[in-house]
PDB file of N, H, CA, C and O in Angstrom:
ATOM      1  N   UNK A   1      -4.773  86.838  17.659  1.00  0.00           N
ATOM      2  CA  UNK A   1      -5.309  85.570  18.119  1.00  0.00           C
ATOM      3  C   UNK A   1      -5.040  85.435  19.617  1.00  0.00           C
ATOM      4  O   UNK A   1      -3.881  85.704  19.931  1.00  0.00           O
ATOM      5  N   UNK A   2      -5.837  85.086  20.584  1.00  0.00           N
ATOM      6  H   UNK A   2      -6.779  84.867  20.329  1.00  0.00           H
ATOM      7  CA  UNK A   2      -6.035  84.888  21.796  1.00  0.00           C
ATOM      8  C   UNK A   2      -5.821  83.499  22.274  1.00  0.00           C
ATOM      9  O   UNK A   2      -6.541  82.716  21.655  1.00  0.00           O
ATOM     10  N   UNK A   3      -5.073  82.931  23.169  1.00  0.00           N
ATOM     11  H   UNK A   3      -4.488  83.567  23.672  1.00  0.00           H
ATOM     12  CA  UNK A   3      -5.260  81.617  23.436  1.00  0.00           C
ATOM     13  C   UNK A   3      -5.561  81.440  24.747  1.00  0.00           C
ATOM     14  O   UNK A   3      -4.965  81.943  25.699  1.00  0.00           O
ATOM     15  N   UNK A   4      -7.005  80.322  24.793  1.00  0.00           N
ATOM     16  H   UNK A   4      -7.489  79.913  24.019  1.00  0.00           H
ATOM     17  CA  UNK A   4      -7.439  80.388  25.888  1.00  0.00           C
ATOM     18  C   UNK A   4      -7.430  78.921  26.254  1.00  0.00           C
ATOM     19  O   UNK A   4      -8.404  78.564  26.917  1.00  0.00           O
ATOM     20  N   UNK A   5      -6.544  78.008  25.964  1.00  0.00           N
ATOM     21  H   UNK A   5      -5.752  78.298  25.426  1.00  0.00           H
ATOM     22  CA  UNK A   5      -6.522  76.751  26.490  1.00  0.00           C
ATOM     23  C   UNK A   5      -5.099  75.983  26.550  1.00  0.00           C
ATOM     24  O   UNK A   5      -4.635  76.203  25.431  1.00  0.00           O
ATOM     25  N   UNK A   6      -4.542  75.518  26.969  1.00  0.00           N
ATOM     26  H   UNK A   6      -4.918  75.339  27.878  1.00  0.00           H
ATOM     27  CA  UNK A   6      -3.185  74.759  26.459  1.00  0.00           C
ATOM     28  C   UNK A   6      -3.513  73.041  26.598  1.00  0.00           C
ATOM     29  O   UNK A   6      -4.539  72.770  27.222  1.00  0.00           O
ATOM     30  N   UNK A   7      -2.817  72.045  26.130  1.00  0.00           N
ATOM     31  H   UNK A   7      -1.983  72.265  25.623  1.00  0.00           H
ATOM     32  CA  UNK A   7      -2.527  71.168  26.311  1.00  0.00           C
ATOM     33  C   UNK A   7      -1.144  70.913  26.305  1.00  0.00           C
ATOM     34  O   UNK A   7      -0.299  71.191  25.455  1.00  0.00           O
ATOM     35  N   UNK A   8      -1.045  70.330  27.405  1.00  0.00           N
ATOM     36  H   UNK A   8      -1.732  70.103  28.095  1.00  0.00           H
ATOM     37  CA  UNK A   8       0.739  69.750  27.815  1.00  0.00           C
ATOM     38  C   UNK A   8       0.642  68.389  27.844  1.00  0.00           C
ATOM     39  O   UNK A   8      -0.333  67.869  28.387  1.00  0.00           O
ATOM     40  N   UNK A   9       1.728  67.561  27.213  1.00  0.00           N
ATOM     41  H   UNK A   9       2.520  67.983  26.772  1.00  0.00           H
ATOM     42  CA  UNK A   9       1.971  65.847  27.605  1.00  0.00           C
ATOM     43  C   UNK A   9       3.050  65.679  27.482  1.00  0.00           C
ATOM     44  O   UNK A   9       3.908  66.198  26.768  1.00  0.00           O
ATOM     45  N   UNK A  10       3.052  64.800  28.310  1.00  0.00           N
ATOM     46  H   UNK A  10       2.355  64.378  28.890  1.00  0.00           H
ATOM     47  CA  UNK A  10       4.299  64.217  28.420  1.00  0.00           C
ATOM     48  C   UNK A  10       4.443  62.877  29.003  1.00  0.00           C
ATOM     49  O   UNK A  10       3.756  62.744  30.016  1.00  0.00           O
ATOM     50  N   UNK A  11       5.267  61.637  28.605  1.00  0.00           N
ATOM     51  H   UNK A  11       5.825  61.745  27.782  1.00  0.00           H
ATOM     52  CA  UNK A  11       5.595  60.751  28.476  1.00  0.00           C
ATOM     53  C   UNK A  11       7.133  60.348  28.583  1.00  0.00           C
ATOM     54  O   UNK A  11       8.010  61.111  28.180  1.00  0.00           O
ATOM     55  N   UNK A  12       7.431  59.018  29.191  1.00  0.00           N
ATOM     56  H   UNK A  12       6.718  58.397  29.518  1.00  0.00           H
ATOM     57  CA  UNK A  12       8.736  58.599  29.410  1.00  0.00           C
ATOM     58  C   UNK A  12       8.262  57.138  28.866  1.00  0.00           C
ATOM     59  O   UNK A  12       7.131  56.694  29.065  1.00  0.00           O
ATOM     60  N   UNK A  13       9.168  56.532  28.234  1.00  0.00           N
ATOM     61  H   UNK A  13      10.087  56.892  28.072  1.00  0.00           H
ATOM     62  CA  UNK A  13       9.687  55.095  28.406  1.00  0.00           C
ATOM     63  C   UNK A  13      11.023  54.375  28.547  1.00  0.00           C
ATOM     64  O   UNK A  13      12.027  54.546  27.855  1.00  0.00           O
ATOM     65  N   UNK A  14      10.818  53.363  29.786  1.00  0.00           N
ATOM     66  H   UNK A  14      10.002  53.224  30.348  1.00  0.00           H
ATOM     67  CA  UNK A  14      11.488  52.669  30.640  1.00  0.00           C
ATOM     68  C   UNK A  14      12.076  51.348  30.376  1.00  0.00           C
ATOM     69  O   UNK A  14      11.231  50.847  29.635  1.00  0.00           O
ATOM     70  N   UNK A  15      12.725  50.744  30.484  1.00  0.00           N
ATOM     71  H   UNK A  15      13.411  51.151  31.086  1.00  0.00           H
ATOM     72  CA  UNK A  15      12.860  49.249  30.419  1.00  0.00           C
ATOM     73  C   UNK A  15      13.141  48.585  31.465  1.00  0.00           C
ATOM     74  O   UNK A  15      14.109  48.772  32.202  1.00  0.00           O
ATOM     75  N   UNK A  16      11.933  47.424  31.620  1.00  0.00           N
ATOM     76  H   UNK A  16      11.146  47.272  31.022  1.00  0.00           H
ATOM     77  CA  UNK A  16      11.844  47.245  33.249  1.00  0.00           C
ATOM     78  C   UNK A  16      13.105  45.691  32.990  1.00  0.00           C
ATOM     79  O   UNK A  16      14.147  45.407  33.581  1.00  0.00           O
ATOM     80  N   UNK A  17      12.612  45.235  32.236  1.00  0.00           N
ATOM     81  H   UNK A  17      11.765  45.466  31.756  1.00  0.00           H
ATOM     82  CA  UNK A  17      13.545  43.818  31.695  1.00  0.00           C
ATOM     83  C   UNK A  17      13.816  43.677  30.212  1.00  0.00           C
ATOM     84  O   UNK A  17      13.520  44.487  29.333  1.00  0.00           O
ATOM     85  N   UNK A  18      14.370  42.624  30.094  1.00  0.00           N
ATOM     86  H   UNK A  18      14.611  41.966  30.807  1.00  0.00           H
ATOM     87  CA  UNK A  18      14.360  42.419  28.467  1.00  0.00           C
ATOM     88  C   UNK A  18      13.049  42.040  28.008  1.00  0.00           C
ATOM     89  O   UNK A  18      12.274  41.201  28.467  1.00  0.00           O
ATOM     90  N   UNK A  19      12.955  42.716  27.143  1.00  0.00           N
ATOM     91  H   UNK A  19      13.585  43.398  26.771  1.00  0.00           H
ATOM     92  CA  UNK A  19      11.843  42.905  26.391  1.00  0.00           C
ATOM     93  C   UNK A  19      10.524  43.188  27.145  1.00  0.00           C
ATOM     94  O   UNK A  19       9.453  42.651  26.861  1.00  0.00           O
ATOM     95  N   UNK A  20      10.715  44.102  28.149  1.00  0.00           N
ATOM     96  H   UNK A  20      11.585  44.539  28.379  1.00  0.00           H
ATOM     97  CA  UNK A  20       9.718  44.639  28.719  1.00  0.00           C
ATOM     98  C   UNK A  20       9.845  45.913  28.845  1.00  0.00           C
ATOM     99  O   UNK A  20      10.164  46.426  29.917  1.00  0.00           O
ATOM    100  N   UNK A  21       9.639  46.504  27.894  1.00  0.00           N
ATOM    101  H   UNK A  21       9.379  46.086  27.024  1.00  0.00           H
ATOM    102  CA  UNK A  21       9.435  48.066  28.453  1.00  0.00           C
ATOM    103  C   UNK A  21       7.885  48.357  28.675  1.00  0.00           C
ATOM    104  O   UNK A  21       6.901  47.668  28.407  1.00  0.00           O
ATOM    105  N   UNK A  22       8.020  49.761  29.326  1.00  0.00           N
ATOM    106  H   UNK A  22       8.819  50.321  29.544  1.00  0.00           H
ATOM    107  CA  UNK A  22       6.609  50.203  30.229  1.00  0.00           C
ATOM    108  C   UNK A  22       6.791  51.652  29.659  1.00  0.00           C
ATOM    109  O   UNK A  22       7.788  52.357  29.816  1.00  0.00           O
ATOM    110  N   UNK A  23       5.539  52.001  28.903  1.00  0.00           N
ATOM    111  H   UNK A  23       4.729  51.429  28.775  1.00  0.00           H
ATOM    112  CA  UNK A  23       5.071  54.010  28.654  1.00  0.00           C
ATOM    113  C   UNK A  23       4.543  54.314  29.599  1.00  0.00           C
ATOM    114  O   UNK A  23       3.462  53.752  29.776  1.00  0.00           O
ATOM    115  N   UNK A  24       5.017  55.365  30.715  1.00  0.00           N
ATOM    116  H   UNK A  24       5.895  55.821  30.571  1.00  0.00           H
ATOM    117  CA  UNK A  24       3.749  56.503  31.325  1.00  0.00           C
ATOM    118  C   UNK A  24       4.016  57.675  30.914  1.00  0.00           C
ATOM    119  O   UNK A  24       5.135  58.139  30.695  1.00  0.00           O
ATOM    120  N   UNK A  25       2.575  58.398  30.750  1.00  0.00           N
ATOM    121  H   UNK A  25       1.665  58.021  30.928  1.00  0.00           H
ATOM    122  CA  UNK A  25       2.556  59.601  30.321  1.00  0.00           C
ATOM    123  C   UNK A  25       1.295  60.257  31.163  1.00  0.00           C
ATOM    124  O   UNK A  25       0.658  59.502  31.897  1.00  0.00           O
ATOM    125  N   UNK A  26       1.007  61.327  31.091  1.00  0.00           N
ATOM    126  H   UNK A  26       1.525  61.941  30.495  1.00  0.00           H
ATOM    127  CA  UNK A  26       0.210  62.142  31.154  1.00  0.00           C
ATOM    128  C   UNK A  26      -0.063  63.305  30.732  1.00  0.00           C
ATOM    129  O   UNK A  26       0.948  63.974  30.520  1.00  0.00           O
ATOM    130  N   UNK A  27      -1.718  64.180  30.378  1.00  0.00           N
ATOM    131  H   UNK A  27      -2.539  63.637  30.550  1.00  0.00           H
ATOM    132  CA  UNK A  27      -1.696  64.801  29.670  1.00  0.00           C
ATOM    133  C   UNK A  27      -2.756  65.925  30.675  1.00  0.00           C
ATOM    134  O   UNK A  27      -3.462  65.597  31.629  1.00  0.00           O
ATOM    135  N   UNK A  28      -2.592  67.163  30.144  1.00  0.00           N
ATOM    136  H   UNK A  28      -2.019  67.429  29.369  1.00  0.00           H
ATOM    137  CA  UNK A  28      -3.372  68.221  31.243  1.00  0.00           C
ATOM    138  C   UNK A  28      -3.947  69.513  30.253  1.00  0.00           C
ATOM    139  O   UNK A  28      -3.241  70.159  29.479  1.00  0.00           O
ATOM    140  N   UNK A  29      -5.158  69.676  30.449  1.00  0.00           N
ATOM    141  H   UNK A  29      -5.732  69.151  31.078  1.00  0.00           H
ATOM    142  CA  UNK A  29      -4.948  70.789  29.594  1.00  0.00           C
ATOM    143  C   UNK A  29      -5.949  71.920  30.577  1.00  0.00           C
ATOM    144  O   UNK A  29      -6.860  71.740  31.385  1.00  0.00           O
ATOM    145  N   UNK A  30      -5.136  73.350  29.943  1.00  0.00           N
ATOM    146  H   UNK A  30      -4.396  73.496  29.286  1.00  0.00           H
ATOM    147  CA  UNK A  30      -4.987  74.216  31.340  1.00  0.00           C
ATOM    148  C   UNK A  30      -6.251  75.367  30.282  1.00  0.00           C
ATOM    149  O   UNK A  30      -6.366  75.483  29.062  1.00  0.00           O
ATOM    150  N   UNK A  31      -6.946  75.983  31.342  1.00  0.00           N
ATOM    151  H   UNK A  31      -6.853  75.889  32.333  1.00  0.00           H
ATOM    152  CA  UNK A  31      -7.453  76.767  30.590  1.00  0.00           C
ATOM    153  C   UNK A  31      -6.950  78.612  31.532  1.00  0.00           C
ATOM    154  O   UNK A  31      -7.140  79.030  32.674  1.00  0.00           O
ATOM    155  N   UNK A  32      -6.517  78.998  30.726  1.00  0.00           N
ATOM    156  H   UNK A  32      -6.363  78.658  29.799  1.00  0.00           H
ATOM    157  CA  UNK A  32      -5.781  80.659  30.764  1.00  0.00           C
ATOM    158  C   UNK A  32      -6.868  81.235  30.934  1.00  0.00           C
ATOM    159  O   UNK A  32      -7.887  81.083  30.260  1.00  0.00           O
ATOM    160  N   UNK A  33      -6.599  82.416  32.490  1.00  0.00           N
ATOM    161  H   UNK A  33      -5.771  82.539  33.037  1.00  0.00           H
ATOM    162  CA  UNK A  33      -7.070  83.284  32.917  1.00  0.00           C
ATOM    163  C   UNK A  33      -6.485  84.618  32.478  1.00  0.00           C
ATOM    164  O   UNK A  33      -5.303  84.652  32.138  1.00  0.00           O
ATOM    165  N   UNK A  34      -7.325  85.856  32.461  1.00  0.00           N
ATOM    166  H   UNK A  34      -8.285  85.829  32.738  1.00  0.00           H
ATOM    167  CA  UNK A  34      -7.087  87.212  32.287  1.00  0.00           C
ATOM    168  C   UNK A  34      -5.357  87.182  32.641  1.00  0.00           C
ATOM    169  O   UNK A  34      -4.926  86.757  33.713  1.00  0.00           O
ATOM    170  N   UNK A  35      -4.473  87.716  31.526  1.00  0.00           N
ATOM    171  H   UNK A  35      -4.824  88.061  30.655  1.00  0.00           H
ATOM    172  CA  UNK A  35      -3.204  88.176  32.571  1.00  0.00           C
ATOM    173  C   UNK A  35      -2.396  86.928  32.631  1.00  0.00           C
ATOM    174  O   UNK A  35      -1.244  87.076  33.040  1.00  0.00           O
ATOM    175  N   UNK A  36      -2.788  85.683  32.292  1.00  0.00           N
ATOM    176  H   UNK A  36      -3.723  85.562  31.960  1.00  0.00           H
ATOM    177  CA  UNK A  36      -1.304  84.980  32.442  1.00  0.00           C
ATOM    178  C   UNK A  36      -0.556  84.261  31.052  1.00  0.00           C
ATOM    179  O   UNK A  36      -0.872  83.574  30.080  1.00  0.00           O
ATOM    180  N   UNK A  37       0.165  84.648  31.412  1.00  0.00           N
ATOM    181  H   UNK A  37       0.422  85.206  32.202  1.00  0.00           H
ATOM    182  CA  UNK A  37       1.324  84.305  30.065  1.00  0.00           C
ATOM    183  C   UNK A  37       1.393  82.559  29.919  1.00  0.00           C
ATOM    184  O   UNK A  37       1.558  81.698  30.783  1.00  0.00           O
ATOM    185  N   UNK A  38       1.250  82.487  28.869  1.00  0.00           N
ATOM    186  H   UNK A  38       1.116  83.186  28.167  1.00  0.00           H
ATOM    187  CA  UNK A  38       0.626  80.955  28.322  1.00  0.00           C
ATOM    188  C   UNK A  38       2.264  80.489  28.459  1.00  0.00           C
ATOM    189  O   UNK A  38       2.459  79.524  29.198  1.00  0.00           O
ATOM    190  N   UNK A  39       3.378  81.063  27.845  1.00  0.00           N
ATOM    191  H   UNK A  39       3.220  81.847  27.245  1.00  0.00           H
ATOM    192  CA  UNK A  39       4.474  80.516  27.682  1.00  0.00           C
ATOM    193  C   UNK A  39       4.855  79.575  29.688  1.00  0.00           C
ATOM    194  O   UNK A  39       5.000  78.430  30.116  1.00  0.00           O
ATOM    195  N   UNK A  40       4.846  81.060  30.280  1.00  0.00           N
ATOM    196  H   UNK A  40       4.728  81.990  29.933  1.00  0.00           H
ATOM    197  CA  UNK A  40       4.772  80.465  31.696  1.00  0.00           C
ATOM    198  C   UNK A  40       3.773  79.517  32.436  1.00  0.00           C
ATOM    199  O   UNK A  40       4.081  78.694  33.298  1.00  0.00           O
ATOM    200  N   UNK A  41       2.618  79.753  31.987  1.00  0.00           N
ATOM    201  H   UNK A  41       2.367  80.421  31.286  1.00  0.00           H
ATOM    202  CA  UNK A  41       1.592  78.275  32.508  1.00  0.00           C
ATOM    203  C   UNK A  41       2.012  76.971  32.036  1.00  0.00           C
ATOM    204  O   UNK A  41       1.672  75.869  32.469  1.00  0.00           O
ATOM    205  N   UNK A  42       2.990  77.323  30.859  1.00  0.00           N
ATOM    206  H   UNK A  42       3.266  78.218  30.508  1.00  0.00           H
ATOM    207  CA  UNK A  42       3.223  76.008  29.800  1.00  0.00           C
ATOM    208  C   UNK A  42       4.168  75.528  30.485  1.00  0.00           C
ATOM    209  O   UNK A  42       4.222  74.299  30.546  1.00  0.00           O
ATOM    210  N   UNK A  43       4.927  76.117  31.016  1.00  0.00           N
ATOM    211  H   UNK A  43       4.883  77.115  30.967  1.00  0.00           H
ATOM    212  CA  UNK A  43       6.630  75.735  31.656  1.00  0.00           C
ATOM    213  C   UNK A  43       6.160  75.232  33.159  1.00  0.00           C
ATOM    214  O   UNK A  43       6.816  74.466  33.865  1.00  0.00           O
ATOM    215  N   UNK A  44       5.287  75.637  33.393  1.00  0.00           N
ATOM    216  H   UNK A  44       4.754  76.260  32.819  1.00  0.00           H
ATOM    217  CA  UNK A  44       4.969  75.588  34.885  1.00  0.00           C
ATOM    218  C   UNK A  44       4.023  73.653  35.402  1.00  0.00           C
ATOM    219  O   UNK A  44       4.159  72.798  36.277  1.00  0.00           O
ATOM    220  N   UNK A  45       3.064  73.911  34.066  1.00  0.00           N
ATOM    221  H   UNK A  45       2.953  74.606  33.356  1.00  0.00           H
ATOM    222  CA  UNK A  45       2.475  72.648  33.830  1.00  0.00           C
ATOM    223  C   UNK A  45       3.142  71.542  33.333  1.00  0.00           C
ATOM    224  O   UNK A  45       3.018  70.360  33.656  1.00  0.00           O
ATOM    225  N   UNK A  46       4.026  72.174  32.325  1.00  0.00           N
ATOM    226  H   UNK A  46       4.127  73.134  32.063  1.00  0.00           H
ATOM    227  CA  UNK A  46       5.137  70.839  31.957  1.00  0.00           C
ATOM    228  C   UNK A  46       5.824  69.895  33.152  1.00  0.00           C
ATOM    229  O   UNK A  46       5.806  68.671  33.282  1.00  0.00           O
ATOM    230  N   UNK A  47       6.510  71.062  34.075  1.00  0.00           N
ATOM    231  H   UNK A  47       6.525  72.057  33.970  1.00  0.00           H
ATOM    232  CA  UNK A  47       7.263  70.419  34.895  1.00  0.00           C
ATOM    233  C   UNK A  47       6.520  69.616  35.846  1.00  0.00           C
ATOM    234  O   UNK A  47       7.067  68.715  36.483  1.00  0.00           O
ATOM    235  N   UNK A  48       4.965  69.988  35.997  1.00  0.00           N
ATOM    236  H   UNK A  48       4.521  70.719  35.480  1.00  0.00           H
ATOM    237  CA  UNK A  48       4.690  69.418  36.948  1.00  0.00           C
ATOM    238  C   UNK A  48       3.850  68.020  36.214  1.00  0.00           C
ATOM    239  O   UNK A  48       3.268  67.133  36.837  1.00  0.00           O
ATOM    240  N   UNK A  49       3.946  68.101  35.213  1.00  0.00           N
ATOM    241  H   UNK A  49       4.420  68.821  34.707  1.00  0.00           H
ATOM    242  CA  UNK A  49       4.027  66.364  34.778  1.00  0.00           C
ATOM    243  C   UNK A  49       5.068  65.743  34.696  1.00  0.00           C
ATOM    244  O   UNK A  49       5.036  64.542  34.967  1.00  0.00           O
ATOM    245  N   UNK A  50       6.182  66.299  34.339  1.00  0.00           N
ATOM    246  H   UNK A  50       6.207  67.274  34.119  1.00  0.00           H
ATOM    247  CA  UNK A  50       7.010  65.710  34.229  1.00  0.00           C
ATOM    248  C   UNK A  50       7.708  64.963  35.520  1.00  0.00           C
ATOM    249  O   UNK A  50       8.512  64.035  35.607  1.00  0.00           O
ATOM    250  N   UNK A  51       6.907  65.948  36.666  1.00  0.00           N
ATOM    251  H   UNK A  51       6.254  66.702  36.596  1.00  0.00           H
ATOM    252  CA  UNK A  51       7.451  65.216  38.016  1.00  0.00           C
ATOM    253  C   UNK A  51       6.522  64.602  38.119  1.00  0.00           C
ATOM    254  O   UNK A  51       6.945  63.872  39.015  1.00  0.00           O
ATOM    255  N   UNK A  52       5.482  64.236  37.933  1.00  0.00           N
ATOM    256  H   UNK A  52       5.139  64.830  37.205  1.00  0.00           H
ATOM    257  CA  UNK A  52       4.442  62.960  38.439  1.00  0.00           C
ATOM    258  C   UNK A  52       4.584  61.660  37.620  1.00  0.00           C
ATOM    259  O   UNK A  52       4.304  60.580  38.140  1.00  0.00           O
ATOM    260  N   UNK A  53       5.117  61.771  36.043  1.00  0.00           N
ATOM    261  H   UNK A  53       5.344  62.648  35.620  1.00  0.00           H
ATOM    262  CA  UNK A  53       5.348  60.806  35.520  1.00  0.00           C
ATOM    263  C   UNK A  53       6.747  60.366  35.948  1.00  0.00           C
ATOM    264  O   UNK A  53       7.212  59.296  35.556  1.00  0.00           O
ATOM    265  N   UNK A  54       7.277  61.022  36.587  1.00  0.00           N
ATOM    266  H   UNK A  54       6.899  61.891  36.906  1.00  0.00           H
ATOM    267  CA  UNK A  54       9.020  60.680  36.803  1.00  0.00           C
ATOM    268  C   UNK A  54       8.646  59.865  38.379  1.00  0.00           C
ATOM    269  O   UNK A  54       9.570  59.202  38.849  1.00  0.00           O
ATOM    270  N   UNK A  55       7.681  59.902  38.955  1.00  0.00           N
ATOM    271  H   UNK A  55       6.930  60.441  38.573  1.00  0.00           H
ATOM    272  CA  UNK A  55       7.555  59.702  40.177  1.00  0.00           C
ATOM    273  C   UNK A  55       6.665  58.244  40.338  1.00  0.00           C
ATOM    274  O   UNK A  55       6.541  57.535  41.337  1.00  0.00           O
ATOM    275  N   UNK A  56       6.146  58.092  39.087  1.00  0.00           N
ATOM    276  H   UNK A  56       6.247  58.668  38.276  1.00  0.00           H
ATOM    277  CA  UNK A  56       4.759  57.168  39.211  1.00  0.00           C
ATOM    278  C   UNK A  56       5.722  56.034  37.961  1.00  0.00           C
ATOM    279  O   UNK A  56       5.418  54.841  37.943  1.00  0.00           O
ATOM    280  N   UNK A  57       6.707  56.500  37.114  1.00  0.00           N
ATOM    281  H   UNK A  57       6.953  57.469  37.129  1.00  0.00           H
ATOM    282  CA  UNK A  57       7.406  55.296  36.368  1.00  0.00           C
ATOM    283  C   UNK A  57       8.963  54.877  38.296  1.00  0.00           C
ATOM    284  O   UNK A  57       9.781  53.992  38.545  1.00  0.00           O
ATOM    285  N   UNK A  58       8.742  55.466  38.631  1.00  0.00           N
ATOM    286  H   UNK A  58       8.077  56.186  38.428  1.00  0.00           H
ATOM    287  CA  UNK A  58      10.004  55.444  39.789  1.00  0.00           C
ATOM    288  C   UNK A  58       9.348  54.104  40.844  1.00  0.00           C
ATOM    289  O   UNK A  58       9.981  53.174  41.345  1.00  0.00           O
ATOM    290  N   UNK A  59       7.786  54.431  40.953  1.00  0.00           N
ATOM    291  H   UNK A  59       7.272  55.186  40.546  1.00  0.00           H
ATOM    292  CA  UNK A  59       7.305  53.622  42.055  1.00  0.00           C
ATOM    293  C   UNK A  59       7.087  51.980  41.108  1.00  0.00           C
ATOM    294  O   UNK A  59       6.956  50.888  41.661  1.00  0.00           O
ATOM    295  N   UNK A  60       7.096  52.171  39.897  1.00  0.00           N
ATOM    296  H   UNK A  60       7.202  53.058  39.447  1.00  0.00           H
ATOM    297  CA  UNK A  60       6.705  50.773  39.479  1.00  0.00           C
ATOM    298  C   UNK A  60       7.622  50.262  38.787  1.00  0.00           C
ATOM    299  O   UNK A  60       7.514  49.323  37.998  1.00  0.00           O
ATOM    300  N   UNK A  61       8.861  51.058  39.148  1.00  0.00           N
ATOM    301  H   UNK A  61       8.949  51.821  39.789  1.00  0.00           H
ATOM    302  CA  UNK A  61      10.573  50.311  38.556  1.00  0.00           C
ATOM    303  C   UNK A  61      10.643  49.638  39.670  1.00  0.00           C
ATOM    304  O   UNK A  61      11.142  48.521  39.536  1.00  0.00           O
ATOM    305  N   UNK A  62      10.291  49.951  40.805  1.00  0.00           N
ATOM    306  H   UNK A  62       9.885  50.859  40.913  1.00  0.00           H
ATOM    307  CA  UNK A  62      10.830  49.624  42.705  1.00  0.00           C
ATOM    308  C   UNK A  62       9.895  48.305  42.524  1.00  0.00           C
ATOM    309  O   UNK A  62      10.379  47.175  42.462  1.00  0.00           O
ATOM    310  N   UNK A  63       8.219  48.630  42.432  1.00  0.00           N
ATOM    311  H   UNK A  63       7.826  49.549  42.482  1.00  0.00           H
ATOM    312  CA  UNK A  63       7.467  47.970  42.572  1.00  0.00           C
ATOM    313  C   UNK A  63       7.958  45.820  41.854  1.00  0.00           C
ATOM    314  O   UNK A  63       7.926  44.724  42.414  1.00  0.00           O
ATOM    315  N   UNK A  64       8.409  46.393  40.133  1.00  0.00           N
ATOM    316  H   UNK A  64       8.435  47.283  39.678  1.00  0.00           H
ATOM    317  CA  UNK A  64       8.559  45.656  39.542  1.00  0.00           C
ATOM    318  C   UNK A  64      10.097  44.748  40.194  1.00  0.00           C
ATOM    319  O   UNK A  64      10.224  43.525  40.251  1.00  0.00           O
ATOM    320  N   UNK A  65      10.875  45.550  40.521  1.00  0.00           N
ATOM    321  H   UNK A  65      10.772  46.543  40.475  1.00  0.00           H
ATOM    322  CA  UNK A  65      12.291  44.487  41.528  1.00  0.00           C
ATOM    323  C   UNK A  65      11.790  44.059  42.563  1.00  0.00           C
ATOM    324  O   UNK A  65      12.389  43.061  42.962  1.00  0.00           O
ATOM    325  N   UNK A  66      10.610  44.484  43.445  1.00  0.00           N
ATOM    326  H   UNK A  66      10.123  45.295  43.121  1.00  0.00           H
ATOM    327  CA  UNK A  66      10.300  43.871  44.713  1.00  0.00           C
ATOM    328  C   UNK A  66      10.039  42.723  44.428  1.00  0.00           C
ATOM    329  O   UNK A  66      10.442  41.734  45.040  1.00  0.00           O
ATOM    330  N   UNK A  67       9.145  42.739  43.206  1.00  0.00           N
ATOM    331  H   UNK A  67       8.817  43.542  42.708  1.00  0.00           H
ATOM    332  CA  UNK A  67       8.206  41.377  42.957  1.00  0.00           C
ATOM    333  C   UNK A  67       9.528  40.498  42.376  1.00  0.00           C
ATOM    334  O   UNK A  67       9.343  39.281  42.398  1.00  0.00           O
ATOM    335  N   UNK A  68      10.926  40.977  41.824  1.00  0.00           N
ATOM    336  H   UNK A  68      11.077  41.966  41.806  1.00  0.00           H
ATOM    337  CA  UNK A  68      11.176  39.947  40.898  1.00  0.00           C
ATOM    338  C   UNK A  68      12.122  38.976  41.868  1.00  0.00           C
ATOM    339  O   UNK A  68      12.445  37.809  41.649  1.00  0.00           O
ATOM    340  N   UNK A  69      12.521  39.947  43.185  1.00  0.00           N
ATOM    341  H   UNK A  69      12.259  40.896  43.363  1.00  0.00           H
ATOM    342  CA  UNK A  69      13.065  39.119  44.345  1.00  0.00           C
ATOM    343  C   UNK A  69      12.475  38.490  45.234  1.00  0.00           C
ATOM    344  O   UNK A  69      13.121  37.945  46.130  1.00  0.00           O
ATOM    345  N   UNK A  70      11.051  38.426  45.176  1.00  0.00           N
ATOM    346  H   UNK A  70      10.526  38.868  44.448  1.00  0.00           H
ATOM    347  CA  UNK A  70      10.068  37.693  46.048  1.00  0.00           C
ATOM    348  C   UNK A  70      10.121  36.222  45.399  1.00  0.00           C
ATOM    349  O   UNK A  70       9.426  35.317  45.862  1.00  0.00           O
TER     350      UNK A  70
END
């Protein structure tokens, strides 16, 4: 069996206040060229959601204290 597509997701949830929590996630799906090892596209794509969702729940933890001290 040949695999010629992956899907990666990934998701965090946060708690911005009481009784407010917030899900971000995102999801990517990669399609494999001649020659590359799916395990490594998988590790490679993971991380790089995992840094955009770590980066995009980071700006709207900041976002959400700016507003709650205004």
């Amino acid at each position: 069996m040949q695999i010629d597509t992956i899907e990666v997701y990934y998701d965090r949830k946060v708690q911005l206040s009481q009784f407010e929590p917030i899900t971000f996630g995102a999801t990517a799906t990669v399609t494999l060229e001649d020659g590359d090892d799916p395990d490594e596209v998988y590790a490679e794509v993971a991380g790089d959601l995992q840094d955009a969702v770590e980066r995009e729940l980071a700006r709207r933890v900041a976002t959400k204290k700016r507003e709650e001290r205004e």
